[in-house]
N, C-alpha and C positions, 0 to 999 in steps of 0.2 A: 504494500500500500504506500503509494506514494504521496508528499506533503499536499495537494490539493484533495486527493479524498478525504485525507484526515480530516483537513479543515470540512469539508463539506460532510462529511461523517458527523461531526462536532457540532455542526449549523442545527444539522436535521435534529441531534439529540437534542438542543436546546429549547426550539421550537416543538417539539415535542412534550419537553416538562413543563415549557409557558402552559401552550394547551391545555395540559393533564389538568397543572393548577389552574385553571382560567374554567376549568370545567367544575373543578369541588370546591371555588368558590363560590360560581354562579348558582349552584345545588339548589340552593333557601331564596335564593330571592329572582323576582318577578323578572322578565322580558325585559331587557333592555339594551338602549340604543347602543352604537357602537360610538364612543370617547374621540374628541376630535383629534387625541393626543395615538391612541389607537389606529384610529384611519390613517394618522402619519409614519405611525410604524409599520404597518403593513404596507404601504407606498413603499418605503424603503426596502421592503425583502423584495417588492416584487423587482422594484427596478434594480438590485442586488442580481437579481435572476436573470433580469433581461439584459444585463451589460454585463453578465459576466464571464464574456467572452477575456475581458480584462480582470484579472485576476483579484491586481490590487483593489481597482474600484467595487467591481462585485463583491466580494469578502468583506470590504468596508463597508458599504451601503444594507448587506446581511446585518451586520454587527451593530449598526447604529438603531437599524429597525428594533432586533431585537435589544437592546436595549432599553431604547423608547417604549418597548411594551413590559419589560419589566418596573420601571418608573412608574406607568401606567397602575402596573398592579398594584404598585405598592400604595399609590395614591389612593385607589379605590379601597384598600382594606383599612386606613384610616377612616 
């Protein structure tokens, strides 16, 4: 396995545990919208994916999304 699957290995797991937790917080409570702060991070994975012909920028653009949506969460659980 060479350094770009790792990293893309590592994306997917992270994105994965966001979900997981994003799913047993949402458990208890009612429908709701998606966080403007949210639509900004998911912008960012996507266009992460769609320029990630370039490594740097794609990897980056991953990274910041997910990021943006951990802040997200955390903001929500207060």
């Amino acid at each position: 396995m060479d350094a770009s699957q790792a990293y893309i290995l590592i994306s997917i797991l992270i994105l994965l545990v966001i979900a997981i937790l994003f799913f047993i917080v949402r458990k208890n409570r009612r429908q709701q919208r998606l966080t403007p702060l949210a639509g900004i991070a998911f912008g960012f994975v996507v266009a992460g994916i769609v320029f990630g012909g370039s490594r740097i920028i794609g990897y980056s653009l991953i990274g910041i999304g997910v990021l943006l949506s951990i802040i997200d969460m955390v903001r929500k659980l207060k």
